[in-house]
PDB file of N, CA, C, O and CB in Angstrom:
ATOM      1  N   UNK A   1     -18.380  39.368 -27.194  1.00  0.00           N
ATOM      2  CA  UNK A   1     -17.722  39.021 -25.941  1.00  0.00           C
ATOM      3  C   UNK A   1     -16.291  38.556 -26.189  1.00  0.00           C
ATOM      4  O   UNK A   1     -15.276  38.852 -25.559  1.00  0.00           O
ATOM      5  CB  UNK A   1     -18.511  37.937 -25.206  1.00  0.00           C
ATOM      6  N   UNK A   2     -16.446  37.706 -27.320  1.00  0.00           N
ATOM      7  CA  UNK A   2     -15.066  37.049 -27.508  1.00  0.00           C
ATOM      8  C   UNK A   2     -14.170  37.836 -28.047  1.00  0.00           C
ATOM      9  O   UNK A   2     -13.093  37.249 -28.149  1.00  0.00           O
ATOM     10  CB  UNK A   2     -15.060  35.915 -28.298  1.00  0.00           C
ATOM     11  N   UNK A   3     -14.136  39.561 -28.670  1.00  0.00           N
ATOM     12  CA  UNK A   3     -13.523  40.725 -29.426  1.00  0.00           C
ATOM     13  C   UNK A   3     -12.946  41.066 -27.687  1.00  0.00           C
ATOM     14  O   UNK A   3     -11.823  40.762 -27.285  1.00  0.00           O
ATOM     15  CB  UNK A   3     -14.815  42.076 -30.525  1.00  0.00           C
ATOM     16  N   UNK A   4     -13.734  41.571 -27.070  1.00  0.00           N
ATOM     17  CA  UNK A   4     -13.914  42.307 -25.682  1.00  0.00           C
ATOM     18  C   UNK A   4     -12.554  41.661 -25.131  1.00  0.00           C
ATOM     19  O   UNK A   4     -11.497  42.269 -24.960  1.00  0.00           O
ATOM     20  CB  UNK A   4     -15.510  41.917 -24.676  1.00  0.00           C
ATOM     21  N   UNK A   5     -12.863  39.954 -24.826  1.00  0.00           N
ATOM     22  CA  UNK A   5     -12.042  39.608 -24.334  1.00  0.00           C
ATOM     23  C   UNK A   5     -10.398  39.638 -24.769  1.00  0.00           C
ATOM     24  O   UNK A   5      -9.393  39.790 -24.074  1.00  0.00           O
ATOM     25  CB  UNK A   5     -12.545  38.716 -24.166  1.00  0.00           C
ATOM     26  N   UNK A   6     -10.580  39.418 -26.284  1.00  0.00           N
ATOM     27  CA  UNK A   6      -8.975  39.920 -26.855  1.00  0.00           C
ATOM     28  C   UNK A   6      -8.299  40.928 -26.758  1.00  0.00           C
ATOM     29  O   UNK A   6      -7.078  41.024 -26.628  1.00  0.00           O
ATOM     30  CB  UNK A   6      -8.793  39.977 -27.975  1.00  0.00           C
ATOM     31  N   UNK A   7      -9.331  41.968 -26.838  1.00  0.00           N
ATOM     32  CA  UNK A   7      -8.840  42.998 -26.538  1.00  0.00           C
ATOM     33  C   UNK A   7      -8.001  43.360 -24.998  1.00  0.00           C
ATOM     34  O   UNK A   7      -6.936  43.917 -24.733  1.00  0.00           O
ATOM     35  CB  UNK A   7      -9.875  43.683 -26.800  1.00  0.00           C
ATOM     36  N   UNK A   8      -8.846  42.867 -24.363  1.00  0.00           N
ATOM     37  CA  UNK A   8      -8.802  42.797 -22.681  1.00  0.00           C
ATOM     38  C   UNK A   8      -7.245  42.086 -22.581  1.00  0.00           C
ATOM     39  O   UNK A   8      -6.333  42.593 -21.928  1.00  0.00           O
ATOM     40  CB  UNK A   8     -10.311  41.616 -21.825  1.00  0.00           C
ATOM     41  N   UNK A   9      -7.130  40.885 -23.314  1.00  0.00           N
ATOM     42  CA  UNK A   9      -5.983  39.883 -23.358  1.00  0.00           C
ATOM     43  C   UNK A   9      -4.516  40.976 -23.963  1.00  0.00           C
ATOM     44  O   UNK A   9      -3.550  41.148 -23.220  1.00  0.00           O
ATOM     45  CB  UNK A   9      -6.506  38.357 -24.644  1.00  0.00           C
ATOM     46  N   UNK A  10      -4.556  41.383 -24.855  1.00  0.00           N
ATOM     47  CA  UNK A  10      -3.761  42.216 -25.641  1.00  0.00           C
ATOM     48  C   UNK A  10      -3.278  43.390 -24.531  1.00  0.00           C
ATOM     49  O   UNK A  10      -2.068  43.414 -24.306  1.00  0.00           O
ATOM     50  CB  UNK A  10      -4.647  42.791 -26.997  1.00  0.00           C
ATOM     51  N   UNK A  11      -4.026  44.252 -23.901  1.00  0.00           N
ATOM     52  CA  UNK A  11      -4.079  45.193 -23.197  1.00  0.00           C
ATOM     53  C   UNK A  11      -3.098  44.599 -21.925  1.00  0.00           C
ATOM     54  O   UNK A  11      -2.034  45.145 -21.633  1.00  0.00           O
ATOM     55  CB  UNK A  11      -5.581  45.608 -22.965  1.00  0.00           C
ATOM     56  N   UNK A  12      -3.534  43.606 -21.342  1.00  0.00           N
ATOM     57  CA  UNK A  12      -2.401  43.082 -19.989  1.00  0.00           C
ATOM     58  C   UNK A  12      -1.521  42.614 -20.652  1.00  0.00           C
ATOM     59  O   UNK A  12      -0.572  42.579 -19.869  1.00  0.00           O
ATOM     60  CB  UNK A  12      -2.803  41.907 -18.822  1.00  0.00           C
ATOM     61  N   UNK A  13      -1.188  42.217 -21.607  1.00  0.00           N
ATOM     62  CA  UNK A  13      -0.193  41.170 -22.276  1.00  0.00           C
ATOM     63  C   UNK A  13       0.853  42.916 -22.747  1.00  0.00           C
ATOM     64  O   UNK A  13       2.000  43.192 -22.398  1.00  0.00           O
ATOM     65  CB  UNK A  13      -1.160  39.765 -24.051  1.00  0.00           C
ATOM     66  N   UNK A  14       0.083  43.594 -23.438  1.00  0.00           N
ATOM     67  CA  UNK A  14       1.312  45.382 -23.608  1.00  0.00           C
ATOM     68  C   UNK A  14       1.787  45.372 -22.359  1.00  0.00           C
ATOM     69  O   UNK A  14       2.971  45.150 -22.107  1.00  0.00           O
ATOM     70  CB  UNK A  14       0.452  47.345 -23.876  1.00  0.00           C
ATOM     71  N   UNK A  15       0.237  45.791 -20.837  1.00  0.00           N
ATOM     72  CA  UNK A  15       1.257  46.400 -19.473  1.00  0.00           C
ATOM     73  C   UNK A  15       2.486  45.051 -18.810  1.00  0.00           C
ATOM     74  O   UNK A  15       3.485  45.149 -18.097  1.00  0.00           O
ATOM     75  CB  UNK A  15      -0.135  46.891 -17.820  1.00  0.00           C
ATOM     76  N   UNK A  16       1.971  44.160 -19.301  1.00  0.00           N
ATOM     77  CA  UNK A  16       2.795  42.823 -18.868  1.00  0.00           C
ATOM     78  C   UNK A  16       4.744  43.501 -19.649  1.00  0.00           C
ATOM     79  O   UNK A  16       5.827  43.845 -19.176  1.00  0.00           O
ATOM     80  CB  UNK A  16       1.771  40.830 -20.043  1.00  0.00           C
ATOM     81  N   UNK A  17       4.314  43.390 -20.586  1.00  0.00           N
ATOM     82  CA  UNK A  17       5.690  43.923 -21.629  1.00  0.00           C
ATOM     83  C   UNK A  17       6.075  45.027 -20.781  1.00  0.00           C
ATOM     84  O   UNK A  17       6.870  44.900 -19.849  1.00  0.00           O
ATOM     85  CB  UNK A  17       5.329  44.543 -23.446  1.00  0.00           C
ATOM     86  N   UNK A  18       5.543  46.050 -21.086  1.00  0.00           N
ATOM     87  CA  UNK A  18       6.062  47.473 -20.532  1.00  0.00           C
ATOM     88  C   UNK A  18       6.493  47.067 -19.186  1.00  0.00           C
ATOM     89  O   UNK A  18       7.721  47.147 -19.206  1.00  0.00           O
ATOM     90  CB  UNK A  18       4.877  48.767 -20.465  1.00  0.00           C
ATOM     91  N   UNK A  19       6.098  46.667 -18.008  1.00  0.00           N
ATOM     92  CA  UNK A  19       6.374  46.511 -16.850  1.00  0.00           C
ATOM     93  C   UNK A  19       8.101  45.761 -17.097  1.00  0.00           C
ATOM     94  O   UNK A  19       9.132  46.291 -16.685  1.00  0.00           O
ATOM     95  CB  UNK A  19       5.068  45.622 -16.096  1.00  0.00           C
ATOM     96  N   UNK A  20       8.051  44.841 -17.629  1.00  0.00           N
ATOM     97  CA  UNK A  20       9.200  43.582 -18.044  1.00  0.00           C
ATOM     98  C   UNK A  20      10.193  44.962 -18.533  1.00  0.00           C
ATOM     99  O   UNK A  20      11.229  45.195 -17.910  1.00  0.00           O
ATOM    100  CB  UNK A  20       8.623  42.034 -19.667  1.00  0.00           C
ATOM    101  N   UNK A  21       9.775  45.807 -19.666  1.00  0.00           N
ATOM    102  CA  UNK A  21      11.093  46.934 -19.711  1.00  0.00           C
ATOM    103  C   UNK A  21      11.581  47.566 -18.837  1.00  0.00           C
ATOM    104  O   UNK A  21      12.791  47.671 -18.633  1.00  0.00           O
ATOM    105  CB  UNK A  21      10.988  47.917 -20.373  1.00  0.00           C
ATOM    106  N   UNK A  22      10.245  48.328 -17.885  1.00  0.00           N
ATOM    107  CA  UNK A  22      10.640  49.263 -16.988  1.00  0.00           C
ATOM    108  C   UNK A  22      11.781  48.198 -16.027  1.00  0.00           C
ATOM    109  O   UNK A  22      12.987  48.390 -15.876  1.00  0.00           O
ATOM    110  CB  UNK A  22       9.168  49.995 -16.132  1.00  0.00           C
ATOM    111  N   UNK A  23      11.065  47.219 -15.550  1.00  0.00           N
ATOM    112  CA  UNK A  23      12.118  46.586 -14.360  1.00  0.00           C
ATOM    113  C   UNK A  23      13.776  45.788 -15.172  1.00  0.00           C
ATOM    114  O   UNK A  23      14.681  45.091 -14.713  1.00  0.00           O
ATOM    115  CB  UNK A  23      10.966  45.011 -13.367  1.00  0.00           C
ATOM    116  N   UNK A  24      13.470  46.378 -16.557  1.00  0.00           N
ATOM    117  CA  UNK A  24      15.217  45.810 -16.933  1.00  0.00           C
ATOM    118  C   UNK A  24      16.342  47.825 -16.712  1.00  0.00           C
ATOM    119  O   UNK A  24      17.509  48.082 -17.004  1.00  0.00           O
ATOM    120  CB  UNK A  24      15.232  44.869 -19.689  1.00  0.00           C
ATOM    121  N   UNK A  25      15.307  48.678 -16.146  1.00  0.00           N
ATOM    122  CA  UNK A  25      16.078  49.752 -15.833  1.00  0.00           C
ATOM    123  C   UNK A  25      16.410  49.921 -14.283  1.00  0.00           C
ATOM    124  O   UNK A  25      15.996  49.232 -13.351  1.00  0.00           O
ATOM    125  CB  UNK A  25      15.398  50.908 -16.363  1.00  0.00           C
ATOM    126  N   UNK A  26      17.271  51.029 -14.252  1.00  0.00           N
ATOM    127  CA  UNK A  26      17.422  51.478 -12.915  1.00  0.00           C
ATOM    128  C   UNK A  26      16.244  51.828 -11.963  1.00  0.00           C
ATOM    129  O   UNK A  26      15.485  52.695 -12.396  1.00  0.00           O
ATOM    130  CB  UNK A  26      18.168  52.546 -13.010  1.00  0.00           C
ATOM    131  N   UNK A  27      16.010  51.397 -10.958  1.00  0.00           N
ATOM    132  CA  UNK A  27      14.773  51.582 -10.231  1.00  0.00           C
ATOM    133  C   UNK A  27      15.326  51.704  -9.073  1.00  0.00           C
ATOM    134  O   UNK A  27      16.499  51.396  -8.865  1.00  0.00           O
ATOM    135  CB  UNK A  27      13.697  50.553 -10.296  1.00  0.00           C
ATOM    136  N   UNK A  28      14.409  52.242  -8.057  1.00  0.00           N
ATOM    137  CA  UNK A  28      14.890  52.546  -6.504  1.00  0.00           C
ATOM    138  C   UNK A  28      14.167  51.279  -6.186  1.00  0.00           C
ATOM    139  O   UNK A  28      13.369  50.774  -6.975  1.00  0.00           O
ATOM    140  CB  UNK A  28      14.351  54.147  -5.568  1.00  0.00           C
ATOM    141  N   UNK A  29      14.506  50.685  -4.819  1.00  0.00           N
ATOM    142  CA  UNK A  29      13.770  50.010  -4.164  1.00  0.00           C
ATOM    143  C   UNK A  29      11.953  49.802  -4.137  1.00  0.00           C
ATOM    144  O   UNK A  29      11.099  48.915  -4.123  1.00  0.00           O
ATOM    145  CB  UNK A  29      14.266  50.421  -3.182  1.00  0.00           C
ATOM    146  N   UNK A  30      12.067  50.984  -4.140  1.00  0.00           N
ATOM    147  CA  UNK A  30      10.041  51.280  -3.914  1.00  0.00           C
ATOM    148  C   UNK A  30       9.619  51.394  -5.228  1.00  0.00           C
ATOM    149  O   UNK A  30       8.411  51.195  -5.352  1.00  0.00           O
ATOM    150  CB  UNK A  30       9.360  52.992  -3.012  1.00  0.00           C
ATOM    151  N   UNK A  31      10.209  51.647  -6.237  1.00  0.00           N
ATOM    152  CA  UNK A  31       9.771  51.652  -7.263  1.00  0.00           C
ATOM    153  C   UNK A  31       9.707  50.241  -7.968  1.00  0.00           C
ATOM    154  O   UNK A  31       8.716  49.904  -8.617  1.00  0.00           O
ATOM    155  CB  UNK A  31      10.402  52.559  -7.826  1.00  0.00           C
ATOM    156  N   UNK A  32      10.904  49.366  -7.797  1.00  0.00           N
ATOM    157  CA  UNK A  32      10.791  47.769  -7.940  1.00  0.00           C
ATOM    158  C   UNK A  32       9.666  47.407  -7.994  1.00  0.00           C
ATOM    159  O   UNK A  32       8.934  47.116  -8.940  1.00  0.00           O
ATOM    160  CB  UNK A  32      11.315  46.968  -6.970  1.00  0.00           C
ATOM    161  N   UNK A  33       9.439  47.444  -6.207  1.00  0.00           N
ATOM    162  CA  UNK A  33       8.361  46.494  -5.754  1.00  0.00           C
ATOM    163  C   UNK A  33       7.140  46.809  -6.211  1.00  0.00           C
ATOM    164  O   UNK A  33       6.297  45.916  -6.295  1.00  0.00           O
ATOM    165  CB  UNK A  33       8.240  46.393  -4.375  1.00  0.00           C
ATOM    166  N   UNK A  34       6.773  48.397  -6.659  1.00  0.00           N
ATOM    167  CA  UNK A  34       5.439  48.448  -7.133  1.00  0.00           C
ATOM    168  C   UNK A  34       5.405  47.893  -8.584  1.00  0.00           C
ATOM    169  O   UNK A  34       4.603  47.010  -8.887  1.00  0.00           O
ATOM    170  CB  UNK A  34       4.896  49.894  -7.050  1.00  0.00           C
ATOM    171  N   UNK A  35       6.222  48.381  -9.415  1.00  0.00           N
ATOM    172  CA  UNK A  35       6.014  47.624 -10.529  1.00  0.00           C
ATOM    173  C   UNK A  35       6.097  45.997 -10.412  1.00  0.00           C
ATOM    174  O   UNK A  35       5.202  45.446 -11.053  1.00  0.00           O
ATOM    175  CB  UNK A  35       6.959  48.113 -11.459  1.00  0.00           C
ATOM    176  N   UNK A  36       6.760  45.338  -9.902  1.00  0.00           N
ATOM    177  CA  UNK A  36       6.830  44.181  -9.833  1.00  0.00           C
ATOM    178  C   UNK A  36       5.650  43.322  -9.181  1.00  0.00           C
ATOM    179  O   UNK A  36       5.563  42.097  -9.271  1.00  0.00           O
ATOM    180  CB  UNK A  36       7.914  44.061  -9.315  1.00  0.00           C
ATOM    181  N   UNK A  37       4.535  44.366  -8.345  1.00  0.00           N
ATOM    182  CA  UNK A  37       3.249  43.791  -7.618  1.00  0.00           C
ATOM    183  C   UNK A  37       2.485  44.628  -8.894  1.00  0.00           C
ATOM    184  O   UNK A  37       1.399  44.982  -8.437  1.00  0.00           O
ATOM    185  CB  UNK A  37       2.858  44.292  -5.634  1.00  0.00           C
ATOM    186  N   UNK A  38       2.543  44.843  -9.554  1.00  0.00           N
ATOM    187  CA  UNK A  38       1.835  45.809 -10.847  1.00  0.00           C
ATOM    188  C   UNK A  38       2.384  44.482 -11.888  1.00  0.00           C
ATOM    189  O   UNK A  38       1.575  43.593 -12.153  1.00  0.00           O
ATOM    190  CB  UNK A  38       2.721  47.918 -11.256  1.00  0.00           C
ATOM    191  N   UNK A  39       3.214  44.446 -12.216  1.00  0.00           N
ATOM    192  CA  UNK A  39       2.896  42.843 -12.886  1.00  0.00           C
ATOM    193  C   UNK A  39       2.673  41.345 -12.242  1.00  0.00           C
ATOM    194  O   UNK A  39       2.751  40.203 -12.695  1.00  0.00           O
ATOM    195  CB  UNK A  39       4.022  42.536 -13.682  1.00  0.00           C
ATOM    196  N   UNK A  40       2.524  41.612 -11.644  1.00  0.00           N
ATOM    197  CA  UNK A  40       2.074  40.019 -10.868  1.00  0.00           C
ATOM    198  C   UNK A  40       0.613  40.317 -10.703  1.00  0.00           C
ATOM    199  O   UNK A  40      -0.030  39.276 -10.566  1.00  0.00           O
ATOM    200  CB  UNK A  40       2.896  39.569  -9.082  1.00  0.00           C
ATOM    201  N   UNK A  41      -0.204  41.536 -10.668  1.00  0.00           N
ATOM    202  CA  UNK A  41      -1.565  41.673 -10.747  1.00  0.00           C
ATOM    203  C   UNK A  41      -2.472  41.728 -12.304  1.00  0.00           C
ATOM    204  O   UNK A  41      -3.677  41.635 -12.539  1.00  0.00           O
ATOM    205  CB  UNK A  41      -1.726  42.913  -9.978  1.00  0.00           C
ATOM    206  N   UNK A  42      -0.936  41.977 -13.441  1.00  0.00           N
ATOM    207  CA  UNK A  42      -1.209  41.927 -14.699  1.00  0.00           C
ATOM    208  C   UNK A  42      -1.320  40.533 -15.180  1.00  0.00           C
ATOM    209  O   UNK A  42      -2.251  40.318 -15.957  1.00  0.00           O
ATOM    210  CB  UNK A  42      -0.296  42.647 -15.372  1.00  0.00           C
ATOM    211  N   UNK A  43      -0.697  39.735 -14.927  1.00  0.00           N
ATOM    212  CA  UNK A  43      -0.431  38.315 -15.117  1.00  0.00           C
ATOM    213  C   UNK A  43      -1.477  37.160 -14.649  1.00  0.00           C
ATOM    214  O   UNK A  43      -1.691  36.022 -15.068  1.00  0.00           O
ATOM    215  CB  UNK A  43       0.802  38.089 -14.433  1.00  0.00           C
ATOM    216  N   UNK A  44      -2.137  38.077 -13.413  1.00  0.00           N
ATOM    217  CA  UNK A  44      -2.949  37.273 -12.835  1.00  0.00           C
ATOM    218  C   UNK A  44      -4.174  37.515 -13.640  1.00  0.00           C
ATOM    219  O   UNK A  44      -4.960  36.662 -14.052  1.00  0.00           O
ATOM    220  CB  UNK A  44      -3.043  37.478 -11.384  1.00  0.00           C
ATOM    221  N   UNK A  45      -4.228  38.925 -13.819  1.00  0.00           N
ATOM    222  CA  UNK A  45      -5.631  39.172 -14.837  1.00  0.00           C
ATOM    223  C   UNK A  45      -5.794  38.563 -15.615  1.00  0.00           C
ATOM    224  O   UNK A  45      -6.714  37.760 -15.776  1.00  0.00           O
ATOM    225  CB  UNK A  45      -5.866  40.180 -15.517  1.00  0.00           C
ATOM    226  N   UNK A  46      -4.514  38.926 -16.601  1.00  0.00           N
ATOM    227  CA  UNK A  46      -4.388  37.638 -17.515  1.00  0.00           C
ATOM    228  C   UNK A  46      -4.629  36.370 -17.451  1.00  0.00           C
ATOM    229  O   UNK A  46      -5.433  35.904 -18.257  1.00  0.00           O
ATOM    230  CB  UNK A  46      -3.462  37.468 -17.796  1.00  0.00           C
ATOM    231  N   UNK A  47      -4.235  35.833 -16.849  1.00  0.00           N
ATOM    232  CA  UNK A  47      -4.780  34.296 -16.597  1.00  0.00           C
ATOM    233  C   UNK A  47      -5.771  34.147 -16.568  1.00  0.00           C
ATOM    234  O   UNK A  47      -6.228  33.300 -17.335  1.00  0.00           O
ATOM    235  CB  UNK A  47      -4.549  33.640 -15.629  1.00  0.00           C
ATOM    236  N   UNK A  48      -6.808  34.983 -15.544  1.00  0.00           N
ATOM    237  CA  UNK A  48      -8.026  34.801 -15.484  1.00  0.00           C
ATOM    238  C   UNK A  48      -9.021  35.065 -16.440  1.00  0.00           C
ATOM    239  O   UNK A  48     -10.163  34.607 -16.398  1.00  0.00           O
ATOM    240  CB  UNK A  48      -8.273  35.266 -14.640  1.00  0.00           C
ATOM    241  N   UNK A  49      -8.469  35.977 -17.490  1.00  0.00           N
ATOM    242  CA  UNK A  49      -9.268  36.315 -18.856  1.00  0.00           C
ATOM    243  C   UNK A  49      -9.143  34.944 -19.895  1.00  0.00           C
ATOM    244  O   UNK A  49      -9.916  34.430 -20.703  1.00  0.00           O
ATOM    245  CB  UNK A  49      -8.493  37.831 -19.684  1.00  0.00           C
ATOM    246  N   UNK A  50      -8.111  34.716 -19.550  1.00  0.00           N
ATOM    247  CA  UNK A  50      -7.665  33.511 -20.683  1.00  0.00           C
ATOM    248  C   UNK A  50      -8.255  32.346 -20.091  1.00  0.00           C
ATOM    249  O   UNK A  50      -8.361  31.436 -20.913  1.00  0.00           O
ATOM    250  CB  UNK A  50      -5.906  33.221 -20.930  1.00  0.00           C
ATOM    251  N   UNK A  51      -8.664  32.069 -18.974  1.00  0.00           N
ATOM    252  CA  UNK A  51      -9.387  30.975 -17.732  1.00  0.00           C
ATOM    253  C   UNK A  51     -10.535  30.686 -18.687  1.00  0.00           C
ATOM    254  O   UNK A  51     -10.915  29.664 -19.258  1.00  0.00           O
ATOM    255  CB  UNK A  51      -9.994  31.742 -15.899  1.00  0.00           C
ATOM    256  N   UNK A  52     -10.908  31.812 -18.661  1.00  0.00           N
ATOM    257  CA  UNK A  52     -12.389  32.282 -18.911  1.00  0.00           C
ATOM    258  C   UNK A  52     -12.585  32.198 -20.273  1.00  0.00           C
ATOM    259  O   UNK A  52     -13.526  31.417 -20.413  1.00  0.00           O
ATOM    260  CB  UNK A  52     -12.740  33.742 -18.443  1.00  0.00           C
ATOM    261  N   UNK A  53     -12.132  32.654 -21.569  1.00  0.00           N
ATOM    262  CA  UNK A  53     -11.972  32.886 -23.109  1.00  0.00           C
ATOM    263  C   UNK A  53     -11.859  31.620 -23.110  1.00  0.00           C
ATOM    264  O   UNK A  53     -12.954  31.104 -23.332  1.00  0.00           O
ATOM    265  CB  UNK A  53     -10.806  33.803 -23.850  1.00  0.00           C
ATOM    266  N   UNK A  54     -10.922  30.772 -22.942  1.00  0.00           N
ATOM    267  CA  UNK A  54     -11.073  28.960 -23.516  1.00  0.00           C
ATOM    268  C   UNK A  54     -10.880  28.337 -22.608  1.00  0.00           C
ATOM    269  O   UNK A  54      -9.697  28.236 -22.283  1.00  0.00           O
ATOM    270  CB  UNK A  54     -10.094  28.253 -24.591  1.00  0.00           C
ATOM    271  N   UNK A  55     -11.947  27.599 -21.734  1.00  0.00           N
ATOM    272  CA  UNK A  55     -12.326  27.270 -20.573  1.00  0.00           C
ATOM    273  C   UNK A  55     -11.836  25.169 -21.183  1.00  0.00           C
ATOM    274  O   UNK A  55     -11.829  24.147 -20.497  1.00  0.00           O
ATOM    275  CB  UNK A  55     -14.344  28.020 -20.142  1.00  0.00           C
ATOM    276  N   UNK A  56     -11.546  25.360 -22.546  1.00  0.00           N
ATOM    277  CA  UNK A  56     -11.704  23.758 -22.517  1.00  0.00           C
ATOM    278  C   UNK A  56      -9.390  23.263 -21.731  1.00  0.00           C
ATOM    279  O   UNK A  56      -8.307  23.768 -22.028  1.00  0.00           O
ATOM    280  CB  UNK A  56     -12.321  23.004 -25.132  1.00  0.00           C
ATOM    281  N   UNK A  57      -9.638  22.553 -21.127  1.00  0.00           N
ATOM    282  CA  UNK A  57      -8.796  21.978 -20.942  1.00  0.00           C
ATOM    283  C   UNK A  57      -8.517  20.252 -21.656  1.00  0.00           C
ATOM    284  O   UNK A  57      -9.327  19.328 -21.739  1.00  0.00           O
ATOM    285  CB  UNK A  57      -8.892  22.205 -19.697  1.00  0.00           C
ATOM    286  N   UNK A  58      -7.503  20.292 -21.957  1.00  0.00           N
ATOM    287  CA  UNK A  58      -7.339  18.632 -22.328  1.00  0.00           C
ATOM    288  C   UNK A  58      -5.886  17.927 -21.775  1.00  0.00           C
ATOM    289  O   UNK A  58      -4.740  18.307 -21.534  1.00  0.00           O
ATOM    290  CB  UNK A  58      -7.344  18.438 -24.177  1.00  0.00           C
ATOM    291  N   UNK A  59      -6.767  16.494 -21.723  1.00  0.00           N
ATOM    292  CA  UNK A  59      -5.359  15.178 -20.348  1.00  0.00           C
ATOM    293  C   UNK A  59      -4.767  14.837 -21.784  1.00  0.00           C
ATOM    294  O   UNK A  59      -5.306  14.511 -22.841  1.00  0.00           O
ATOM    295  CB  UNK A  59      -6.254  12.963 -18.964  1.00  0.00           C
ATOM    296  N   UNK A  60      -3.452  15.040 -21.406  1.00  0.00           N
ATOM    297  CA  UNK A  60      -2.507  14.411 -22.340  1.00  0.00           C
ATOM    298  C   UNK A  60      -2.482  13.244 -21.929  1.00  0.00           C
ATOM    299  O   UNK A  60      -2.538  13.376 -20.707  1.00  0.00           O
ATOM    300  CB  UNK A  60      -1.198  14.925 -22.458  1.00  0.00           C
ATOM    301  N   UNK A  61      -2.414  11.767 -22.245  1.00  0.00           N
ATOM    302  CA  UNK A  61      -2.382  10.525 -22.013  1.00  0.00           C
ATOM    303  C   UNK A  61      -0.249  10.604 -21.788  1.00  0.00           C
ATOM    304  O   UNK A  61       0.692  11.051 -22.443  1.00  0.00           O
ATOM    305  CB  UNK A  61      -3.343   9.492 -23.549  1.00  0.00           C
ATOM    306  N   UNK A  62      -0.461   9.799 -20.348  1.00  0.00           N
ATOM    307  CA  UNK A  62       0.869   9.572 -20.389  1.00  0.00           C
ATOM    308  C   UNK A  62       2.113   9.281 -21.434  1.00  0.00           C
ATOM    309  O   UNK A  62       3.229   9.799 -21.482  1.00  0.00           O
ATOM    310  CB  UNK A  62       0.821   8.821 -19.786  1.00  0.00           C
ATOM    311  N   UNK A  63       1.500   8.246 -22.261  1.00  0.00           N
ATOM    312  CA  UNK A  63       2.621   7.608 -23.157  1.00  0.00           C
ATOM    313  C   UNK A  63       1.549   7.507 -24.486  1.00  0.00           C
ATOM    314  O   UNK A  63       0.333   7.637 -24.344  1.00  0.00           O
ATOM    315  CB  UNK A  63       3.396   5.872 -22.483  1.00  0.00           C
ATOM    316  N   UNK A  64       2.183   7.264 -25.747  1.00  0.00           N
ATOM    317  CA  UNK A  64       1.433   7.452 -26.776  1.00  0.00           C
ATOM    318  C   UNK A  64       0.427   6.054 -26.537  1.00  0.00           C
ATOM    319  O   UNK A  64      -0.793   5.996 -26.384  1.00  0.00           O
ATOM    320  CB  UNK A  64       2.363   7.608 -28.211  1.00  0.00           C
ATOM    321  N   UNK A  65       1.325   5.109 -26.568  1.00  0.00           N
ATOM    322  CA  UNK A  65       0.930   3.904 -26.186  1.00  0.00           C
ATOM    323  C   UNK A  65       0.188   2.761 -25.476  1.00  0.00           C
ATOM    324  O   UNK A  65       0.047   1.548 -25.635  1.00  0.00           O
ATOM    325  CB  UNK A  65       1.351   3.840 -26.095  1.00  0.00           C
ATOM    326  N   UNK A  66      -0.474   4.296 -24.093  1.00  0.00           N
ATOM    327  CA  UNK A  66      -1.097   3.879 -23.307  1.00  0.00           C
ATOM    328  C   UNK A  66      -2.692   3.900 -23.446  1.00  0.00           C
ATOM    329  O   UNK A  66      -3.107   4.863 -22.802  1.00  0.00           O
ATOM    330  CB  UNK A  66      -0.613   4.412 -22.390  1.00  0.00           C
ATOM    331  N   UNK A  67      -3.425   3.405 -23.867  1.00  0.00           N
ATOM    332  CA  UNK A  67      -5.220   2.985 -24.282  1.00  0.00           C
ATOM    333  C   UNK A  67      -5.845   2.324 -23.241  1.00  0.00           C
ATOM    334  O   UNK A  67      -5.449   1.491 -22.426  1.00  0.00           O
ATOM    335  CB  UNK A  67      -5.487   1.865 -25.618  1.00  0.00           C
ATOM    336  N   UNK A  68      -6.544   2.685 -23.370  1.00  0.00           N
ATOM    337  CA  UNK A  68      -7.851   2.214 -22.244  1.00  0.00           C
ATOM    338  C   UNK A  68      -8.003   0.695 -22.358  1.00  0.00           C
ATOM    339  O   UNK A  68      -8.457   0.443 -23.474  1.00  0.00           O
ATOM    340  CB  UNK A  68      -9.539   2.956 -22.658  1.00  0.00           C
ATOM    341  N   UNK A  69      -7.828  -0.268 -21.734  1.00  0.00           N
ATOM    342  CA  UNK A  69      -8.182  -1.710 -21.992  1.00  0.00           C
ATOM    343  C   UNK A  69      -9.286  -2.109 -22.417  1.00  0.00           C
ATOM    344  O   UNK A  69     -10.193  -1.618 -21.746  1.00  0.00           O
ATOM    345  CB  UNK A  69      -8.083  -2.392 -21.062  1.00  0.00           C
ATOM    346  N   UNK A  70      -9.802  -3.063 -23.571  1.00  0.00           N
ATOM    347  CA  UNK A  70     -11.313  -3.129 -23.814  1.00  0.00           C
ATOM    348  C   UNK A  70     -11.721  -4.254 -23.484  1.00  0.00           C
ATOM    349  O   UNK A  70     -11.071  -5.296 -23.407  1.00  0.00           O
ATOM    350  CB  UNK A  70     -11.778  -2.908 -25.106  1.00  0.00           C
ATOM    351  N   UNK A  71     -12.958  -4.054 -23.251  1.00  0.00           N
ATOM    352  CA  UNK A  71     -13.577  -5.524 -22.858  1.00  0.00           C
ATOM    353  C   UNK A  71     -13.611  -6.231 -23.759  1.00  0.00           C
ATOM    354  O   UNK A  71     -13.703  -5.728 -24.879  1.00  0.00           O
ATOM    355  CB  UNK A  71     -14.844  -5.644 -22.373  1.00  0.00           C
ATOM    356  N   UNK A  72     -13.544  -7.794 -23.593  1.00  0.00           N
ATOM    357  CA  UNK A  72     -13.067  -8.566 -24.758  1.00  0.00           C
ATOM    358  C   UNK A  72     -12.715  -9.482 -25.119  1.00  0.00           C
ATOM    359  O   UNK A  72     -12.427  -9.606 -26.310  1.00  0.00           O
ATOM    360  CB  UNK A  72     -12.527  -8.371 -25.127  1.00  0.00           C
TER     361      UNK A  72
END
């Protein structure tokens, strides 16, 4: 599952790139906007594969300094 998913990750992360070249060329209007809703649907995939592949999140503590008060 976890190969599948890299792969999956790698694959939007190329059309993510390629899209980013095509829109540094000359484009018509209609052609913009599809590529540009063609990466914003790549990006989103992305996210959601990567959501999913390492689901752990972690709270950065405000200040290094800041600890939980102990009873005491």
């Amino acid at each position: 599952m976890i190969d599948e998913n890299f792969a999956l990750m790698r694959s939007h992360r190329n059309n993510i790139d390629r899209y980013h070249k095509l829109l540094k060329t000359s484009l018509s209007d209609l052609e913009r906007q599809f590529i540009e809703r063609r990466l914003a649907e790549e990006q989103s995939k992305l996210e959601a594969i990567v959501a999913s592949t390492f689901p752990l999140t972690f709270k950065l503590p405000t200040s290094p300094w800041s600890a939980p008060a102990s009873a005491g």
